[in-house]
C-alpha positions in Angstrom: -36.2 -40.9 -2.8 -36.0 -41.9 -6.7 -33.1 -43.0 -8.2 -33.1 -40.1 -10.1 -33.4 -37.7 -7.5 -30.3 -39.0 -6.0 -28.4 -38.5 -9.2 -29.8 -34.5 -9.6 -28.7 -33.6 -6.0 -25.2 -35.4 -5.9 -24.9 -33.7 -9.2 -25.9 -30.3 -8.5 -23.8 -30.7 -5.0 -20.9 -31.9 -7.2 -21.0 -28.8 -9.5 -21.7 -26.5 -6.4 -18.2 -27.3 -4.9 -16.6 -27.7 -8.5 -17.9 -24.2 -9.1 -16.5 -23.1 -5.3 -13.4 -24.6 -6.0 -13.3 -22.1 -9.2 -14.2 -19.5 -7.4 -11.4 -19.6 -4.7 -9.0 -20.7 -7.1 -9.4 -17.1 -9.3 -10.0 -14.8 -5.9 -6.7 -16.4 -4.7 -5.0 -16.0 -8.1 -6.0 -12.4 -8.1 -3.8 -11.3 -5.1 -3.7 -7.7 -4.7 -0.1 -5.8 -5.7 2.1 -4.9 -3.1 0.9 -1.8 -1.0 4.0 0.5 -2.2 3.4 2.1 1.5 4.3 -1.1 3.5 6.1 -3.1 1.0 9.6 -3.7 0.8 11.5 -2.6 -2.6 12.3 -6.0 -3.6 8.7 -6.8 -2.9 7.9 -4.0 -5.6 10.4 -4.6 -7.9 9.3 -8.3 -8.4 5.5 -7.2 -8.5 6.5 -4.4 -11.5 9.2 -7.3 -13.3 6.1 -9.3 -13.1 3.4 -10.7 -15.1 1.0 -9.8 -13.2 1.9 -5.9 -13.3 1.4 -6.7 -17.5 -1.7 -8.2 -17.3 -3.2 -5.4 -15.3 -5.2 -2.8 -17.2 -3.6 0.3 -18.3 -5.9 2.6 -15.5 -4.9 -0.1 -13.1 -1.1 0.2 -13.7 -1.1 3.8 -14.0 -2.8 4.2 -10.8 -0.6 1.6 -9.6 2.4 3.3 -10.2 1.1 7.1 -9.5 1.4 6.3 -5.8 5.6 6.6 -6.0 5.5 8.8 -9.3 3.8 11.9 -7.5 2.1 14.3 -9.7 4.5 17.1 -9.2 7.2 15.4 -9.5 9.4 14.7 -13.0 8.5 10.9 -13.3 11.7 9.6 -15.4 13.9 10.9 -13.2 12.2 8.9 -10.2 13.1 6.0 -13.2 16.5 7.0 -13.9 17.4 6.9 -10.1 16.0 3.5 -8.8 18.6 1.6 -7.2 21.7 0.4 -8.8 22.1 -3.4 -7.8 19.2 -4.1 -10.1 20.5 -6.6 -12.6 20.5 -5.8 -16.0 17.4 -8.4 -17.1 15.3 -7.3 -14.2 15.9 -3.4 -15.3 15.3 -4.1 -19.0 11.6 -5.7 -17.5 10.9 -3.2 -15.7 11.6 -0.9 -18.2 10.0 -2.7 -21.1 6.6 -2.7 -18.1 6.9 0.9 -17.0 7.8 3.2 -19.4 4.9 2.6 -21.6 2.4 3.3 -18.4 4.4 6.3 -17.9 5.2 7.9 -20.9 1.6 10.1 -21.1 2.7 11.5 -17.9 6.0 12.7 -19.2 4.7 13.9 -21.8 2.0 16.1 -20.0 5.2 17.0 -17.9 7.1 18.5 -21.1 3.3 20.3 -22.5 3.3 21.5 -19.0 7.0 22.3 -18.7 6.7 24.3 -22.1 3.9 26.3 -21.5 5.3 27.8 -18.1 6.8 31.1 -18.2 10.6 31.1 -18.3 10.8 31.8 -14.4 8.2 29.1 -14.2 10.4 26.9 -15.8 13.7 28.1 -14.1 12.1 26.8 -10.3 10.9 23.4 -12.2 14.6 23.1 -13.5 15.6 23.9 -9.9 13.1 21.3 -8.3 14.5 18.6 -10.0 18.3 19.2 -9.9 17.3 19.4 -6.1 16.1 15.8 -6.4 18.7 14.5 -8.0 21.2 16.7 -5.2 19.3 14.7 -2.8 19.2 11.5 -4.7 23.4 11.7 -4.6 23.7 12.8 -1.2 21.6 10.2 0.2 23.0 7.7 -2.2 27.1 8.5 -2.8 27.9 5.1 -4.4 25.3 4.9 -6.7 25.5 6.5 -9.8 23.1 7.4 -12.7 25.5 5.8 -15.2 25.7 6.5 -19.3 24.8 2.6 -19.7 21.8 2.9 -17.5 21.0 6.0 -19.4 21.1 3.9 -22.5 18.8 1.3 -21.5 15.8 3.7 -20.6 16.8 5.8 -23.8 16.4 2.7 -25.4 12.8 1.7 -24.2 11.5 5.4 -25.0 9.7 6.1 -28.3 10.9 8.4 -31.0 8.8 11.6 -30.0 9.6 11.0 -26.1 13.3 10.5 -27.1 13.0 13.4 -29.2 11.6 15.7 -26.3 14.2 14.8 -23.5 16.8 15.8 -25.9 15.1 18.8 -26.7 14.5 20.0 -23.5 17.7 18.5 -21.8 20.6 21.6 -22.7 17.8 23.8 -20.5 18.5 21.3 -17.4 22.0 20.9 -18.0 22.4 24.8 -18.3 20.5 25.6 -15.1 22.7 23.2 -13.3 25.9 25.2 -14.7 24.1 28.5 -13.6 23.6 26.7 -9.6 27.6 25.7 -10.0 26.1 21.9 -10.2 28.0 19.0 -11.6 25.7 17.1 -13.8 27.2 13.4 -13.4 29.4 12.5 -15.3 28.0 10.6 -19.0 24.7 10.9 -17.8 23.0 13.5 -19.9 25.5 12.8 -23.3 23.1 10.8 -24.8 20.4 13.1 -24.6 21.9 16.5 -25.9 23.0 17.0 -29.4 26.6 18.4 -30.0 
């Protein structure tokens, strides 16, 4: 074999395994998310806090995050009730990740919510005062706080500030109507006096 053979395989061989090396180094950097089915919440929370979560296309996150944000179910109050030892940081991240995923679908929640009939709208009402009846049952020390209410209000747009606090003296009447206590703070924000 020519000295110049030599040179052309131990070069191609060379850029073979650089190329490989490449190779294993992106498909190992590309780590899928954490299945939301099997992971832990921590696990989760880290993956949505994360980088990653950003730098994944808009379909990807929104698809992501519609297996825990079920279609019928009111998406920013899933937000609004994640757990409370989240520290402040962390929850501003999240938010500042989430919200703008999410805001379409609470949108298409309200264009949905106003164009139900008022009995229509009185069992949507009643669905999710259920949830959040269920969220302080199963949870009695945490608490959906003004402050907390203030960060996410804080993260929203205009327009999808200005549709919660249209639409939130409808909520906070149905609860007075079912003899609920809306918790205290929570909801002053969001209506008008």
């Amino acid at each position: 074999m020519k000295m110049n053979e030599k040179k052309w395989i131990v070069g191609g061989a060379s850029l073979a395994v650089l190329v490989g090396a490449v190779l294993i180094a992106f498909w190992i950097g590309r780590e899928p998310p954490p299945d939301p089915r099997t992971a832990t919440t921590e696990q989760t929370l880290d993956f949505l806090a994360s980088d990653r979560f950003v730098n994944m296309s808009q379909d990807k996150k929104r698809r992501y995050l519609d297996q825990f944000l079920p279609d019928d179910d009111a998406p920013f109050i899933t937000l609004s009730i994640n757990p409370a030892d989240i520290p402040p940081d962390r929850r501003q991240k999240l938010l500042e990740n989430i919200l703008p995923v999410i805001t379409p679908k609470i949108n298409q929640r309200f264009d949905e919510f106003e164009q139900m009939s008022p009995d229509q709208q009185t069992a949507h009402l009643d669905k999710i005062i259920d949830r959040l009846a269920l969220y302080r049952q199963n949870n009695p020390a945490e608490t959906i706080t003004p402050r907390r209410m203030n960060t996410i209000l804080q993260h929203m747009d205009p327009y999808l500030r200005a549709r919660f606090r249209k639409h939130m003296p409808a909520l906070m009447a149905r609860m007075a109507a079912r003899g609920v206590k809306p918790l205290k703070g929570m909801f002053d924000n969001l209506v008008k006096k």
